[in-house]
C-alpha positions in Angstrom: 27.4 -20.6 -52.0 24.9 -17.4 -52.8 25.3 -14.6 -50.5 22.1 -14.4 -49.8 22.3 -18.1 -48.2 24.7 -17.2 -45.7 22.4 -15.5 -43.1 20.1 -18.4 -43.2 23.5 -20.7 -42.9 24.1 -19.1 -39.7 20.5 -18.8 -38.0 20.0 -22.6 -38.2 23.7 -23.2 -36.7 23.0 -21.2 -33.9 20.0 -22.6 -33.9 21.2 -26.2 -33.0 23.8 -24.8 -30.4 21.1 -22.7 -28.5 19.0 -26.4 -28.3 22.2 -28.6 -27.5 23.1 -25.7 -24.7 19.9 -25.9 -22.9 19.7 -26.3 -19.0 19.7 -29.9 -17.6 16.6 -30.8 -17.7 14.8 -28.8 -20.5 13.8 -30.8 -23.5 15.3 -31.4 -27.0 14.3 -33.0 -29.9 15.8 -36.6 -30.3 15.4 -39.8 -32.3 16.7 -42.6 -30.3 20.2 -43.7 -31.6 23.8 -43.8 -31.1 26.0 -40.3 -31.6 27.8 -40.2 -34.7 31.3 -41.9 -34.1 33.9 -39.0 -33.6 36.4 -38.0 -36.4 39.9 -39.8 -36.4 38.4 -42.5 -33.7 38.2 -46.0 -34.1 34.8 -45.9 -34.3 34.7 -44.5 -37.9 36.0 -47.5 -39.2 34.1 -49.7 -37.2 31.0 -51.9 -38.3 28.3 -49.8 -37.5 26.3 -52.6 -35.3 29.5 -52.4 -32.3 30.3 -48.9 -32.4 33.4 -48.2 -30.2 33.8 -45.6 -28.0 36.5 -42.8 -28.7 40.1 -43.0 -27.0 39.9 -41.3 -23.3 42.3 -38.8 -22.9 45.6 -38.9 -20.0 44.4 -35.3 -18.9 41.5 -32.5 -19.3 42.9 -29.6 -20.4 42.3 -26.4 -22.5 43.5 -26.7 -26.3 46.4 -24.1 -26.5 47.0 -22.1 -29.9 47.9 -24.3 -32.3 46.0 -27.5 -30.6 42.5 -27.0 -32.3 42.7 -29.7 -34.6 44.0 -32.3 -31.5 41.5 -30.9 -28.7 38.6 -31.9 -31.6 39.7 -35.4 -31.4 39.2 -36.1 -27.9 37.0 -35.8 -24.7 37.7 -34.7 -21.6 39.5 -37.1 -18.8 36.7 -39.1 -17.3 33.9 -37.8 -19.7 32.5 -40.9 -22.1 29.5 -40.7 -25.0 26.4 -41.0 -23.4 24.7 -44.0 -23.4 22.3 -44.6 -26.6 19.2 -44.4 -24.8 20.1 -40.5 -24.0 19.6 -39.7 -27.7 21.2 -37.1 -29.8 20.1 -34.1 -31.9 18.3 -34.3 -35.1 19.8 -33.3 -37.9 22.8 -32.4 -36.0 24.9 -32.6 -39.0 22.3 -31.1 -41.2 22.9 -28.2 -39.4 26.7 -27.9 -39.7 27.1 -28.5 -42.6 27.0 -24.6 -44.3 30.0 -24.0 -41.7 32.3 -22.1 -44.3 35.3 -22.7 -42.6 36.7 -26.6 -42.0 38.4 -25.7 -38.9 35.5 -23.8 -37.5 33.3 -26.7 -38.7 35.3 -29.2 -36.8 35.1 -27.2 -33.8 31.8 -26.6 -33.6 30.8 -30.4 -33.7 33.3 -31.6 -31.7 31.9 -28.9 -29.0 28.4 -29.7 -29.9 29.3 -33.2 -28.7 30.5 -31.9 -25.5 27.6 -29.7 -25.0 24.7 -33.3 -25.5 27.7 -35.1 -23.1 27.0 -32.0 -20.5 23.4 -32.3 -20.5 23.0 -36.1 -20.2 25.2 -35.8 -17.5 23.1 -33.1 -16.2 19.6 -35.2 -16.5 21.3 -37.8 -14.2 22.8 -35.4 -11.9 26.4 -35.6 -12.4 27.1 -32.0 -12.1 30.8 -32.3 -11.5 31.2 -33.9 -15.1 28.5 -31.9 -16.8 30.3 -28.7 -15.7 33.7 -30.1 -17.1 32.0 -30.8 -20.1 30.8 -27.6 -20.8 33.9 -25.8 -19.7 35.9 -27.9 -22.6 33.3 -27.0 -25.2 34.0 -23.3 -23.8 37.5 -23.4 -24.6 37.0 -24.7 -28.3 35.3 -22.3 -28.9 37.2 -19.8 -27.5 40.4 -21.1 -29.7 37.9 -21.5 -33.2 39.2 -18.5 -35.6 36.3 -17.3 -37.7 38.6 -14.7 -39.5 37.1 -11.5 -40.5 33.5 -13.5 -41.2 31.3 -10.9 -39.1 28.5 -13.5 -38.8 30.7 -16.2 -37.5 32.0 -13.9 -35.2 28.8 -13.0 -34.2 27.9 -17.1 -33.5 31.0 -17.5 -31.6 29.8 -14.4 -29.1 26.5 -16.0 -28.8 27.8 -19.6 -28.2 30.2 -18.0 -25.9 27.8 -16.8 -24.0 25.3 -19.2 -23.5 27.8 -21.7 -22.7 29.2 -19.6 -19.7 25.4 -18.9 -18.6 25.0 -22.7 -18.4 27.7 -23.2 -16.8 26.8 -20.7 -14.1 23.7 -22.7 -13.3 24.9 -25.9 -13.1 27.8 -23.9 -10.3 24.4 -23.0 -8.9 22.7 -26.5 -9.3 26.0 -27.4 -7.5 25.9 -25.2 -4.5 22.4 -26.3 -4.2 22.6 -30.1 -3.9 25.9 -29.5 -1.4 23.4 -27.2 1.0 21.4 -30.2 0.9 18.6 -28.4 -1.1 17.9 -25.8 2.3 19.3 -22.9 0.5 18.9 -22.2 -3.4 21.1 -19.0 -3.1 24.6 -19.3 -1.7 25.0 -18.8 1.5 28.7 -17.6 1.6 30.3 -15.8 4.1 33.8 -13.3 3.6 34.9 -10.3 5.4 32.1 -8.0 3.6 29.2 -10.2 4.9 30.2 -10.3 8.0 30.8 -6.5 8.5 27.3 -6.6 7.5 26.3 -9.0 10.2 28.1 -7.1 12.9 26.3 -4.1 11.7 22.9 -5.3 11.8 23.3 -7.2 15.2 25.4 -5.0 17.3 26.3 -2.1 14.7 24.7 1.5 14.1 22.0 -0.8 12.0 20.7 -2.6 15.0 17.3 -0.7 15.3 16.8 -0.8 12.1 16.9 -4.7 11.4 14.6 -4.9 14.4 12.1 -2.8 13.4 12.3 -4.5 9.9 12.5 -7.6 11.3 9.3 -7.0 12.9 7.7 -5.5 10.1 8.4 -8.7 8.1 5.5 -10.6 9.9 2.8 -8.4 7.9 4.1 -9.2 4.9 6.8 -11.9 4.2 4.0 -14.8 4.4 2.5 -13.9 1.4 5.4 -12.6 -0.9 7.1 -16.7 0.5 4.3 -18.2 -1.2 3.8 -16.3 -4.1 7.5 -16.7 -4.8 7.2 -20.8 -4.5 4.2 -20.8 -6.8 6.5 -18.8 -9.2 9.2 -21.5 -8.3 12.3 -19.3 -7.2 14.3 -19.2 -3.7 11.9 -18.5 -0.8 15.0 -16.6 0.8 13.8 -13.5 -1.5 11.2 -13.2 0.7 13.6 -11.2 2.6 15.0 -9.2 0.5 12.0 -5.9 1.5 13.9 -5.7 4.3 17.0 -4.7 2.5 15.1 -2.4 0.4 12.5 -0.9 2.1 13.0 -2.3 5.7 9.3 -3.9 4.7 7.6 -0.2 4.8 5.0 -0.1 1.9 5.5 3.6 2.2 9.3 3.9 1.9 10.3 6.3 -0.7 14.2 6.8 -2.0 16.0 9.9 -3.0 15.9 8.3 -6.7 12.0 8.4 -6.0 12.0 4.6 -5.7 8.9 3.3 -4.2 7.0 0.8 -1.6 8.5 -3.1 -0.4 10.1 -3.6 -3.6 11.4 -0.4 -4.5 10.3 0.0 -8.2 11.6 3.4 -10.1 8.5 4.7 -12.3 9.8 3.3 -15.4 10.7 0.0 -13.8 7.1 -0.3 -12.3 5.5 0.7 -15.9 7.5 -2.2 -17.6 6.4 -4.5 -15.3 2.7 -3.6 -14.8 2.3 -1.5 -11.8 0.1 1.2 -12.9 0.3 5.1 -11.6 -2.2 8.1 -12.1 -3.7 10.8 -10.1 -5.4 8.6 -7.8 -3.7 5.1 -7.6 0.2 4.2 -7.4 0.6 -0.1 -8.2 3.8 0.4 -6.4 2.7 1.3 -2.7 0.6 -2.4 -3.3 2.1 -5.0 -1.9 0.7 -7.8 -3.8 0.6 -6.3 -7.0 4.2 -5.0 -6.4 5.7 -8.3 -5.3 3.9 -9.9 -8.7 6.2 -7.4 -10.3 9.2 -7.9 -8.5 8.6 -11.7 -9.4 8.8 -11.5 -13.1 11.8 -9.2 -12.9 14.0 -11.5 -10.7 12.8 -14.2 -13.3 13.7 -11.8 -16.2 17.2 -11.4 -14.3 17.9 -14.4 -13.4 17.5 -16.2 -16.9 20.0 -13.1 -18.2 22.7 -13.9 -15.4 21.9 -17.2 -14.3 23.5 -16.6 -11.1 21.5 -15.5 -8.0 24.1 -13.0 -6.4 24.4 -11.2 -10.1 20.9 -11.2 -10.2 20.4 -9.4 -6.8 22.9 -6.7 -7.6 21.3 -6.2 -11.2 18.4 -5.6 -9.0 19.6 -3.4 -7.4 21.6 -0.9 -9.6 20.1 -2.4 -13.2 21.2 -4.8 -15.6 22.8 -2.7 -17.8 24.7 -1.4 -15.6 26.3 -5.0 -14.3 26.5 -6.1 -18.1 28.6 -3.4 -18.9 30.7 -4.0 -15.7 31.0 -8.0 -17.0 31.8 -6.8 -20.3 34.7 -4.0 -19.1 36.5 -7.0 -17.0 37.1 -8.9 -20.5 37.0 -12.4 -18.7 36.4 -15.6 -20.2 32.5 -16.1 -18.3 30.6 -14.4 -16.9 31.6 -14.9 -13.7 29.5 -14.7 -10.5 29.3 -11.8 -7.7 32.1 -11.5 -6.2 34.4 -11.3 -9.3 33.0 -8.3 -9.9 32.1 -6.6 -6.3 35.1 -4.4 -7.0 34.1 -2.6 -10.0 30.1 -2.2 -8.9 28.5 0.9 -7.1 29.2 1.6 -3.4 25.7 1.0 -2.5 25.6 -2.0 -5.2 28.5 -3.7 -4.1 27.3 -3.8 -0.5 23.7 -4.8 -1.3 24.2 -8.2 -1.6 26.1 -8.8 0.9 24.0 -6.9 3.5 21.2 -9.5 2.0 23.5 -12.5 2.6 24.2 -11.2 6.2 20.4 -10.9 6.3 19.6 -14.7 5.7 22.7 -15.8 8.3 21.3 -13.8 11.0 17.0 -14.9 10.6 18.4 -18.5 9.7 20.1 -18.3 13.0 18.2 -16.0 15.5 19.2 -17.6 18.3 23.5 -17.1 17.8 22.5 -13.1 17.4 20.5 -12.8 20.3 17.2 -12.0 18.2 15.2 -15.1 19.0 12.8 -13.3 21.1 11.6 -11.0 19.0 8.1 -11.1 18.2 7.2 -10.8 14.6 4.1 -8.3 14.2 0.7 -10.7 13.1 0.3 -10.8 9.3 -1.9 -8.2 7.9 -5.5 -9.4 7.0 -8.1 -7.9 5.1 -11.3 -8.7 3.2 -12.5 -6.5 -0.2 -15.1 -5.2 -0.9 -16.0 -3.2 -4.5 -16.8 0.3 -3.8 -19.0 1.4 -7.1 -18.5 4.9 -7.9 -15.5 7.4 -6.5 -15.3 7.9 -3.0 -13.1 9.5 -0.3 -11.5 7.5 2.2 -12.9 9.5 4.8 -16.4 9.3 3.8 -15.9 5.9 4.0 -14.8 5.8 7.0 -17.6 8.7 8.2 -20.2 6.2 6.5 -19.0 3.2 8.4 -17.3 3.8 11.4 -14.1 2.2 10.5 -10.8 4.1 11.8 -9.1 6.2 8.3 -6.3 5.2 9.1 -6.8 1.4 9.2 -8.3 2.0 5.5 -5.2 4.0 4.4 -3.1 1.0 5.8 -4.7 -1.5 4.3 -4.7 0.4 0.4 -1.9 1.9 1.0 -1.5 2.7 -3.0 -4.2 5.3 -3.1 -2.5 8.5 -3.1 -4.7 10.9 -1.7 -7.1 9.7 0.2 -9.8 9.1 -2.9 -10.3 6.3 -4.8 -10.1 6.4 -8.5 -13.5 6.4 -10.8 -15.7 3.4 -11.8 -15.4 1.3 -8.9 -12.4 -0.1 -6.9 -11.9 -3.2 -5.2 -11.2 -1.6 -1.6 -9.3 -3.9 1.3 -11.0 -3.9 4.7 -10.6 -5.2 8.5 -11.8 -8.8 8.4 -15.4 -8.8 9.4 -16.4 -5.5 7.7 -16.8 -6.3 4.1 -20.8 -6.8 5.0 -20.8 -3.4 6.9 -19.6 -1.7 4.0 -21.2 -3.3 1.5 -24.5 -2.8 3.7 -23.9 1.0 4.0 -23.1 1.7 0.2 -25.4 4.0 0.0 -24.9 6.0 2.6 -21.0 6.6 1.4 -20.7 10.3 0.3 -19.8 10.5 -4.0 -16.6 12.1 -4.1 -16.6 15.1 -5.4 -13.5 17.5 -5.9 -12.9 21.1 -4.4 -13.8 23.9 -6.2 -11.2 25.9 -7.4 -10.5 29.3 -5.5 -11.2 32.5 -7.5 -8.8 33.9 -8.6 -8.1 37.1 -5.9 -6.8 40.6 -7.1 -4.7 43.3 -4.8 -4.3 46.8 -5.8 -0.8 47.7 -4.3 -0.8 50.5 -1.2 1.7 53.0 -1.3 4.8 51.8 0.7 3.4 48.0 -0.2 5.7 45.9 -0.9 5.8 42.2 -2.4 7.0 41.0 0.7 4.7 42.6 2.6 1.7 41.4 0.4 2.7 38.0 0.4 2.8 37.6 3.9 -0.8 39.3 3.9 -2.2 36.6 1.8 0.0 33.8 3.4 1.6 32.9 -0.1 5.6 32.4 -1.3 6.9 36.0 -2.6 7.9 33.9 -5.4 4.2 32.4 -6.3 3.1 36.4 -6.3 5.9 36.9 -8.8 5.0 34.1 -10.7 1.1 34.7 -10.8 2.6 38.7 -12.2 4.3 37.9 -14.8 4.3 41.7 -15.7 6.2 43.0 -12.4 9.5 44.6 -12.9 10.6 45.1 -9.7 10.1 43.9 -6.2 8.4 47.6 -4.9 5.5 47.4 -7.2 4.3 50.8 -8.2 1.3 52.4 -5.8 -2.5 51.4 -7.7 -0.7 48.4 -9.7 -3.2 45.4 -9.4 -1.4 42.2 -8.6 -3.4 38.7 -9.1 -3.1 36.6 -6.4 -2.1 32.5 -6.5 -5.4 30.7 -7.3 -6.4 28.5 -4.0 -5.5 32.1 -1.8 -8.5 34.0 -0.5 -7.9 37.7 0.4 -8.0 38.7 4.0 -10.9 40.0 5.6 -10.6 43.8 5.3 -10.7 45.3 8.7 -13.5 47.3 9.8 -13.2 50.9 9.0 -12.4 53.3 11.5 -15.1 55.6 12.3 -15.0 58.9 9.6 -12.6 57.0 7.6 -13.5 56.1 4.1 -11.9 52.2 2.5 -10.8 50.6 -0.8 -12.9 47.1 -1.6 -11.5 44.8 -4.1 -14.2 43.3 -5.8 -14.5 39.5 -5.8 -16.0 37.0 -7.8 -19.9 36.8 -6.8 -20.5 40.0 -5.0 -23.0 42.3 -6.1 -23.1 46.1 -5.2 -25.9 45.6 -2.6 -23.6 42.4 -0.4 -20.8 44.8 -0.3 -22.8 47.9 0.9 -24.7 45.6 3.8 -21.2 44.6 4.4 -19.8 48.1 5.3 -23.0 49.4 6.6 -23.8 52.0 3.7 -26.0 52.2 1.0 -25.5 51.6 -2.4 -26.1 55.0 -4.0 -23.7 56.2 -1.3 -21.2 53.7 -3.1 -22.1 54.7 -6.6 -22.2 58.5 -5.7 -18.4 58.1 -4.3 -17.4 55.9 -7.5 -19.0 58.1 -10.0 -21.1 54.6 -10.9 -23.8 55.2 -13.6 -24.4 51.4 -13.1 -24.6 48.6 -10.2 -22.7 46.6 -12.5 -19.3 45.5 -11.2 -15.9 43.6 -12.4 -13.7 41.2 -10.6 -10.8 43.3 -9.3 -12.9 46.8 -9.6 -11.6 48.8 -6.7 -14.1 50.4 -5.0 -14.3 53.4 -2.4 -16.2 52.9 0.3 -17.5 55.9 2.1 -16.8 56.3 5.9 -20.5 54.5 7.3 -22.8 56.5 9.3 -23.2 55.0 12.9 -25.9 52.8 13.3 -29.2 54.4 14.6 -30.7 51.6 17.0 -33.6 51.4 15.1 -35.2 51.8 12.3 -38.2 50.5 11.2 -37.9 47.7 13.9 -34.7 46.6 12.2 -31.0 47.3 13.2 -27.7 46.7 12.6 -25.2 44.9 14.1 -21.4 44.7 14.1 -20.1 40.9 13.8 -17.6 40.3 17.0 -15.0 37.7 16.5 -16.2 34.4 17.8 -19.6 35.5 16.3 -21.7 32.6 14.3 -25.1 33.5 11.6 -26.3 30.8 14.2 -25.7 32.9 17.4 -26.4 36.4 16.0 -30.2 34.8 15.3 -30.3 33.5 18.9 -29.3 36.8 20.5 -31.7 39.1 18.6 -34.1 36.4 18.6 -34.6 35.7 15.2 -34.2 32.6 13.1 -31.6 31.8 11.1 -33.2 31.9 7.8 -34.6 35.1 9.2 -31.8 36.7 9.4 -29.9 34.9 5.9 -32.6 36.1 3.8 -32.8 40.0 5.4 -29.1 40.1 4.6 -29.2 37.7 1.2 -26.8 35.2 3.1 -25.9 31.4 2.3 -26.0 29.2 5.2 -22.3 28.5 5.0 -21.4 32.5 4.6 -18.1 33.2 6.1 -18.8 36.2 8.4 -15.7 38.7 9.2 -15.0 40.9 12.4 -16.7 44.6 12.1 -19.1 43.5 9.3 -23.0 44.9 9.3 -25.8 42.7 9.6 -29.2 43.6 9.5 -31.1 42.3 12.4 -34.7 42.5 14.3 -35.0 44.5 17.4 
């Protein structure tokens, strides 16, 4: 056989077992006849038109070493060859046939056979001898020797496992029909579930499942019934309650986030989006659409629903490589591997099992009068350019916080650009959308310039960063230049942008100042603003220029007292408390009056002891 055959050899043998090992129920490609009569039965000897049905063995049992060869020979007690009209794989033999080892060869048919016997069972719901079925083709291939053939030893890992994953949901399929179809997950009960129980209902956790509990009316209608559409166990419905105790907000120390507690990463892989403005996560829709296709990712790795909730939980990889350091035969469900699991993993799921006893039986814990808070309604409306929530809510008269509720994944209070589809109390779509344009654009903060300090003698950094109201360490960081924590007298320290400098106090009388000069000020503000002149500035600076720099430090000569005239004009000394607006009103001026005599804006911050230049 050409070695470069064999890996095509393989794929098409795996192939066939990967389609004879599907779930009950999923299709295969058949041509309606009889199974090929089994090797070594009567049947291979037979005329073809009465074929006979192979010998039925005294007892079902695994083949030992050295009992390959008979365990090919035989079924299982009580199993038979399905009946002609189930059908049986095309090309079956076709696709044995490259098998380079006899025995391996035999094996694999004679545990393909078991595998179409286990899903015609399956297809008329006789579980009990599907799963026996199954568990026999299991253990032949378990006993087949491939040698030292990496590829066959590869295809008996594979069939290995997907064997054990079907038989794991047929053990669910099981559990299922004898709940009478109520509950698609387990509901089993041990010691660890009901520590769990006792803890919710009369344990250190009882305020907490109440509150949850209660929370669970906003949102568990909505996650039930996208979960049936999606066909898997309504009884996930609860499991926000485990995770996040149903708070959309709920944030872990691992920085998991919202209902369904998605990790960053986790949340990218499955859609939920995250930038400046929006986090998918804190969405309780979107986020339970992504919770969806990772329980259906899970469950068709595990097959079984208690694996799939601690894989939830702590990760797949994390429980494979706890399957795979037990070195068992299957993978086997939960609670054959609750031992080796994480603390908080291993009491996960049964905190979730204790959840569903106790709300499938409120009444038996005392909790059947506790009223469910009404499910959360909304409408939407789009919103077409970037917005604050609170102009929104300025705009329209709806509460903030019912808007920060209701889109709960906007981060900071502003939507993001080019339109959003924003959630609103039922009724107010039309306001909003009437009062569009009256909604403020957004538009973001201008940054702070960037302030400047020439150190005092006896200054320290301590002392300047509580006079600027920032960390020590920010100042150090802003200085990347300073040496030591006692900055030398006249060194010029930068403070944190988003810090404005204090309002210098006013000069005592006959005292002269230092001014720091900030971005926008012009010789003439700053000389209105100690009550001097500006050649008396330039004269005590040695100034050839009105020009100034950011950061220039500037003496300010001690100011004259005010004469209380001149010209018809005076000045006057800002008092704390004192607005442009009430200055105007007590000299009897108007406001843009008085802003243009002293060049003011309208939104001019005014500071204690500063001049102003006012009408007598």
């Amino acid at each position: 056989m050409p070695n470069d055959w064999k890996p095509l050899a393989a794929a098409a043998l795996l192939a066939g077992w990967l389609a004879a090992c599907a779930a009950p129920g999923e299709p295969l490609r058949v041509r309606h006849e009889a199974p090929p009569p089994l090797a070594g039965s009567p049947a291979a000897s037979a005329p073809p038109a009465e074929p006979a049905r192979p010998p039925r063995p005294e007892a079902a049992t695994r083949p030992g070493p050295g009992t390959q060869a008979a365990a090919e020979s035989r079924l299982p007690a009580g199993l038979a060859e399905p009946p002609e009209d189930e059908g049986v794989l095309e090309d079956d033999e076709a696709e044995l046939s490259g098998a380079r080892n006899g025995a391996s060869q035999r094996a694999f048919q004679r545990a393909l056979q078991l595998c179409r016997l286990a899903q015609a069972y399956g297809k008329r719901g006789e579980l009990d001898q599907a799963t026996e079925a199954l568990d026999a083709a299991y253990a032949l291939v378990l006993e087949t020797d491939p040698g030292a053939d990496p590829l066959l030893l590869q295809e008996k890992e594979d069939l290995r496992i997907t064997i054990s994953r079907r038989i794991l949901e047929l053990y669910a399929s099981r559990r299922v029909a004898q709940n009478g179809g109520r509950n698609e997950i387990p509901l089993e009960i041990n010691p660890h579930v009901q520590a769990e129980i006792d803890s919710f209902t009369v344990g250190r956790e009882r305020e907490f499942f109440l509150e949850a509990l209660r929370r669970s009316g906003r949102y568990r209608g909505r996650i039930e019934e996208a979960l049936r559409e999606a066909g898997l166990p309504a009884e996930l419905s609860w499991l926000p309650l485990i995770e996040s105790g149903f708070k959309t907000t709920a944030l872990s120390p691992a920085r998991a986030l919202g209902l369904w507690q998605f990790i960053p990463s986790t949340g990218y892989r499955y859609n939920l989006n995250r930038d400046t403005y929006i986090d998918e996560r804190l969405d309780p829709d979107k986020a339970t659409r992504g919770a969806i296709d990772y329980l259906k990712d899970l469950h068709a790795m595990f097959g079984d629903w208690l694996t799939v909730l601690a894989a939830y939980n702590c990760g797949e990889h994390r429980v494979l490589r706890t399957i795979q350091s037990q070195q068992i035969d299957y993978l086997d469900h939960f609670w054959d591997l609750y031992e080796k699991l994480p603390r908080e993993t291993a009491r996960y799921v049964p905190r979730f099992l204790a959840t569903l006893h106790i709300v499938q039986n409120l009444d038996r814990y005392g909790l059947a009068a506790v009223e469910l808070e009404p499910p959360l309604a909304y409408e939407t409306v789009t919103i077409p350019r970037q917005a604050s929530l609170r102009g929104i809510a300025l705009a329209t008269g709806i509460e903030e916080a019912q808007l920060r509720e209701l889109n709960a994944e906007i981060r900071q209070g502003v939507l993001p650009e080019g339109g959003y589809e924003l959630r609103v109390p039922p009724g107010a779509a039309a306001l909003v959308a009437g009062r569009l344009e009256e909604i403020p654009p957004y538009r973001p903060p201008a940054r702070a310039a960037l302030a400047r300090h020439k150190v005092g003698k006896g200054e320290t950094l301590e002392g300047i960063a509580r006079r600027y109201k920032v960390d020590v360490r920010e100042l150090i960081a802003a200085n990347a230049s300073l040496r030591s924590k006692t900055p030398t007298p006249g060194t010029v320290l930068f403070i944190p942008a988003g810090r404005t400098a204090p309002a210098p106090a006013p000069a005592p009388p006959g005292r002269a100042v230092e001014h720091t000069v900030r971005r926008g000020e012009s010789l003439a503000a700053i000389a209105r603003r100690y009550g001097v002149t500006t050649e008396e500035i330039q004269r005590a600076n040695r100034l050839s220029s009105p020009a100034l720099q950011v950061g220039q430090v500037l003496k300010i000569p001690a100011p004259r007292p005010p004469s209380p005239e001149v010209h018809g004009r005076g000045l006057y000394a800002v008092q704390a408390g004192d607005t442009l607006s009430s200055i105007a009103r007590k000299h009897k001026m108007s406001l843009a009056r008085l802003l243009a005599l002293n060049a003011l804006s309208a939104d001019a911050a005014l500071h204690p002891g500063q001049r102003l230049i006012v009408e007598n």
